[in-house]
C-alpha positions in Angstrom: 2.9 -26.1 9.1 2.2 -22.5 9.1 -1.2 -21.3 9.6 -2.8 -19.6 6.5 -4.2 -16.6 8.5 -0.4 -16.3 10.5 0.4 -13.1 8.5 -3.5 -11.5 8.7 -2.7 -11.7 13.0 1.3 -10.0 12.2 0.2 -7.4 9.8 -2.7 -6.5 12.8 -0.3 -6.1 15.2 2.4 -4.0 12.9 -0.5 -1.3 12.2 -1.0 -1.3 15.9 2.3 -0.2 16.8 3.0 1.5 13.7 0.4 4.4 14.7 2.5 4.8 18.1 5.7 5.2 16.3 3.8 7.9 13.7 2.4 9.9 16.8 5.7 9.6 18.1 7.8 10.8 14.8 5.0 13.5 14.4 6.1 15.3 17.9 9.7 14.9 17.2 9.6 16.8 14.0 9.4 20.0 15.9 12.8 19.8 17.4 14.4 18.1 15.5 13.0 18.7 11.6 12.0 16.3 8.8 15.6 14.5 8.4 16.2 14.2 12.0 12.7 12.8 13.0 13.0 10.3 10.3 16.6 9.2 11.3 15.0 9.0 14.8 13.4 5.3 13.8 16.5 4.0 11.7 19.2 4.9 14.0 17.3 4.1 17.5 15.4 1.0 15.9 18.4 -1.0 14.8 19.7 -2.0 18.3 16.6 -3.4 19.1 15.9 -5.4 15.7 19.4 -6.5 16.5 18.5 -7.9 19.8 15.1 -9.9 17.6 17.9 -11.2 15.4 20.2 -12.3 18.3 17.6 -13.9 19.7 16.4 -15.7 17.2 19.4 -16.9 16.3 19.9 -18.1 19.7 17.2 -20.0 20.7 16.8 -21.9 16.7 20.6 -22.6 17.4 21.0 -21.1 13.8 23.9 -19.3 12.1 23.5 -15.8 9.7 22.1 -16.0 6.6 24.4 -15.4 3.8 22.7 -13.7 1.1 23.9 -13.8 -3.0 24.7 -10.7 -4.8 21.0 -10.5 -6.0 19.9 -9.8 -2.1 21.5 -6.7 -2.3 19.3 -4.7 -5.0 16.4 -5.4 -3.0 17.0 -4.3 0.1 18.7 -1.1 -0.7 15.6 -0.3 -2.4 13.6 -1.1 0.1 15.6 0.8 2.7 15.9 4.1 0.5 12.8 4.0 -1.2 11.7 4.0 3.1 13.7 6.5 3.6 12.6 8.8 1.3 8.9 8.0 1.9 9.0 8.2 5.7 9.8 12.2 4.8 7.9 12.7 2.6 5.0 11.4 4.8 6.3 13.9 7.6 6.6 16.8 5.6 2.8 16.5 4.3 1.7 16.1 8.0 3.0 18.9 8.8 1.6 21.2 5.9 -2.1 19.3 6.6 -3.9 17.7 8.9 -2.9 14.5 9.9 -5.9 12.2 9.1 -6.2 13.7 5.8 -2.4 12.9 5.2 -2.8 9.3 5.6 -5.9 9.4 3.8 -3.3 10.0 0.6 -0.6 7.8 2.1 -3.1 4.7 2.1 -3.3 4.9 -1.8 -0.2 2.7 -0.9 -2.4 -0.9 -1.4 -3.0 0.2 -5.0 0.3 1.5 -5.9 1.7 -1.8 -4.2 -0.6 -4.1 -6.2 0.8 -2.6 -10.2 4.9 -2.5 -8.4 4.3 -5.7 -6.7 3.0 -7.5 -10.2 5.5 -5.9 -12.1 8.8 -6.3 -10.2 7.6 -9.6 -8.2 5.2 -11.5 -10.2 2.7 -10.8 -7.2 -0.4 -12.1 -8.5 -3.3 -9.7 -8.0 -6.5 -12.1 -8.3 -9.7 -9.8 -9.8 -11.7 -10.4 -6.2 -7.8 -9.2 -4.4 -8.1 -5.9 -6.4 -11.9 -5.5 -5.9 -11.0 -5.8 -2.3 -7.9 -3.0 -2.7 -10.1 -0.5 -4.1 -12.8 -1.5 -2.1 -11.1 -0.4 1.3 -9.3 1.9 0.1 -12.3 3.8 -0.9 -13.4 3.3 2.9 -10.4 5.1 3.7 -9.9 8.1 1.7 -13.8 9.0 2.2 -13.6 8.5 5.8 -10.4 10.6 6.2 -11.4 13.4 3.7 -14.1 16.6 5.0 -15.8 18.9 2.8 -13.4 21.5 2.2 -10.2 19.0 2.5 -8.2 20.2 -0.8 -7.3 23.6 1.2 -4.2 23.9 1.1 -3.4 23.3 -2.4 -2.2 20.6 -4.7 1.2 20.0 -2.9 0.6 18.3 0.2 -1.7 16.4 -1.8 1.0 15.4 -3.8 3.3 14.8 -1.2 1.0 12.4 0.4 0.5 10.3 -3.3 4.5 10.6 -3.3 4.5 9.4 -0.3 2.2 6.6 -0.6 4.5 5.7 -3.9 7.4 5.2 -2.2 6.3 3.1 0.5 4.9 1.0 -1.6 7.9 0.2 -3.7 10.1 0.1 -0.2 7.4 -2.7 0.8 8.0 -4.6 -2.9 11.5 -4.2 -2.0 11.7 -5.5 1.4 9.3 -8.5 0.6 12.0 -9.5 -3.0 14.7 -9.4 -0.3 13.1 -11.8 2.1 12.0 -13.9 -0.6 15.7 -14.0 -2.2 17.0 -15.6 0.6 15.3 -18.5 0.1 15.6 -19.7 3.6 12.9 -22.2 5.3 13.0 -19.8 8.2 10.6 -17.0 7.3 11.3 -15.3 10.8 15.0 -15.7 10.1 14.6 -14.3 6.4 12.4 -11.6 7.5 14.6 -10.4 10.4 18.0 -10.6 9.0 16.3 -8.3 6.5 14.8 -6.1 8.7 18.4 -5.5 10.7 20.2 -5.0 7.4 18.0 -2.6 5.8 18.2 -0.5 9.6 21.6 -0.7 9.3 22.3 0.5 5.6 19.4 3.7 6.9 21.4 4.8 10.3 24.9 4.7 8.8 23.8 6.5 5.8 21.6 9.0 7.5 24.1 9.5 10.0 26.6 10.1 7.5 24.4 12.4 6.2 23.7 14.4 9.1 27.0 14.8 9.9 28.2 16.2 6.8 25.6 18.7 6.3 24.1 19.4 10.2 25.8 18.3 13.0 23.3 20.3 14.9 20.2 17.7 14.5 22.6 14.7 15.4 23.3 16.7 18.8 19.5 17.2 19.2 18.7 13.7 18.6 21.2 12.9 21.1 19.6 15.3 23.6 16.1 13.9 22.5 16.9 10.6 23.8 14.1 9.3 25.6 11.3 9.9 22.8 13.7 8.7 20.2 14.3 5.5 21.6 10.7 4.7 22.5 9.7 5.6 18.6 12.7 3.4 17.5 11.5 0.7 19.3 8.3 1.2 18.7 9.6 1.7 14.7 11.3 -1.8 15.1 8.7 -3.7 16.4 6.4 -2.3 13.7 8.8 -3.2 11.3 9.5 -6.8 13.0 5.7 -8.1 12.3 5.5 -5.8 8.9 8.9 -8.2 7.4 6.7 -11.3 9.1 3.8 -10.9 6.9 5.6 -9.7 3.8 7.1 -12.9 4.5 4.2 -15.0 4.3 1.9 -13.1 2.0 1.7 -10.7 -1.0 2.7 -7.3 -0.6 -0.4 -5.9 -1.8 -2.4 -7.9 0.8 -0.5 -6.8 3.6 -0.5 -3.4 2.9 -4.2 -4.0 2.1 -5.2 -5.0 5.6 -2.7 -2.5 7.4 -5.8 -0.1 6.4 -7.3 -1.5 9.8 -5.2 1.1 11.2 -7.5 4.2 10.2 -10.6 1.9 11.3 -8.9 1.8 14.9 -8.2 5.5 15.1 -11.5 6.3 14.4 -12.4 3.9 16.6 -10.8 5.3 19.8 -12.3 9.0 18.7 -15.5 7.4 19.1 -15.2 5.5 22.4 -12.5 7.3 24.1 -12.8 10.8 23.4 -16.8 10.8 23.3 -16.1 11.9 19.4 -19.5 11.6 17.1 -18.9 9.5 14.2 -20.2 11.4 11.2 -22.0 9.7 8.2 -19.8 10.6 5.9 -17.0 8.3 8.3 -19.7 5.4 8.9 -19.6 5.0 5.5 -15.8 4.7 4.9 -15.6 2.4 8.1 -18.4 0.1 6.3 -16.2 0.0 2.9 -12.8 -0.4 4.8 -14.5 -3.6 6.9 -16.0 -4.9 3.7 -12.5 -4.4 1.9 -11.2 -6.9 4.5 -13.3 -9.1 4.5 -13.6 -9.6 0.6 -9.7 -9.5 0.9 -9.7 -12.1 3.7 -12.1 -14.3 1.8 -10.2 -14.4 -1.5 -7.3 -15.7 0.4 
């Protein structure tokens, strides 16, 4: 029997390493540019999802799924609609700061909530979407300053875009998994997980070497940092598959706002940071969010 709370625990420990592999993508983007940095967790990420698979399949003594035609839409959805969100996400970083940046990309639970109901019949129970807007609130107050919207309107923009498209490459991944229609969520999830990496790096690679040769050659001399982010990218994206596994897209995504709670967390205690009002108040909404979200469950 599996354990009610199983994917709160996996979607905790997918924002955790998901803020390494962002901090990680963020420095690469210097040397190697948008495309490059966000091949970076595709191409050096699926060895290592295909070692999870391997392993799986080794110690359940089970053989590969194989998926009807109707797998197919899904996951190539998920795995461009990723694609395209992962740079969009890096090119807003790098036109504004980073918290505020996120502040836009965490819009995500909302927009995942209307795609997820739509395309998945993902029910979104009033005290689920009271909970969505709830810490989402939290979020976008505690990640916004007084003077924020420099800049202009498009790295705004590119942050909603952003948000957008992760949210329909989470509805995506989660109708994939589900098509399978296996009794194995970790088998669903990470046969997913290793297909979507592999349709990303071939295509991106194909990509790259059609139209500049020059970043594949940098990501190759970029090794080291590239395959710490990929693995950091895959093990991310091993617990993220989990939960979408096990619960609602909306919900998942809903929770993964912990991961701005922790940052500001570490400011506070490990830099000596002062934690403003304005930030109290989004960490009180963003806890409340959870817990309304966790009790509706």
């Amino acid at each position: 029997m599996i354990a009610p709370w199983l994917w709160a625990i996996f979607t905790v420990v997918a924002g955790f390493f998901q803020t390494v592999r962002n901090a990680m993508q963020r420095e690469l983007t210097g040397s190697l540019g948008t495309v490059g940095a966000t091949h970076v967790r595709f191409l050096f990420g699926f060895p290592f999802a295909l070692a999870f698979l391997l392993a799986i399949m080794a110690q359940r003594g089970a053989p590969l799924p194989h998926p009807g035609w109707t797998f197919w839409p899904w996951v190539i959805d998920g795995a461009f609609m990723q694609v395209a969100a992962t740079a969009l996400m890096l090119v807003a970083m790098n036109e504004r700061s980073f918290v505020v940046t996120i502040a836009y990309l965490k819009t995500e639970p909302i927009q995942v909530a209307i795609f997820g109901l739509i395309f998945l019949g993902d029910a979104v129970t009033l005290p689920m979407m009271i909970a969505i807007l709830v810490a989402t609130a939290g979020v976008v107050i505690m990640s916004t300053k007084p003077g924020g919207m420099v800049g202009g309107a498009r790295p705004t923009l590119l942050g909603l875009a952003s948000g957008g498209t992760f949210a329909l490459s989470a509805v995506g991944f989660r109708g994939a998994i589900l098509n399978l229609g296996l009794p194995d969520y970790f088998m669903a999830a990470t046969f997913t997980l290793v297909v979507g990496l592999a349709l990303q790096a071939v295509v991106l690679s194909l990509y790259l070497a059609l139209r500049d040769q020059a970043v594949l050659v940098a990501i190759a001399r970029a090794w080291k940092p590239s395959l710490f982010a990929g693995f950091m990218g895959a093990l991310a994206s091993q617990f993220w598959f989990l939960a979408f596994a096990l619960a609602t897209a909306a919900s998942v995504r809903t929770l993964a706002l912990v991961e701005v709670l922790f940052a500001q967390l570490v400011a506070r205690f490990a830099f000596g940071q002062k934690t403003t009002a304005r930030e109290a108040l989004g960490m009180l909404l963003v806890i409340a969010g959870v817990v309304l979200l966790l009790a509706a469950y």
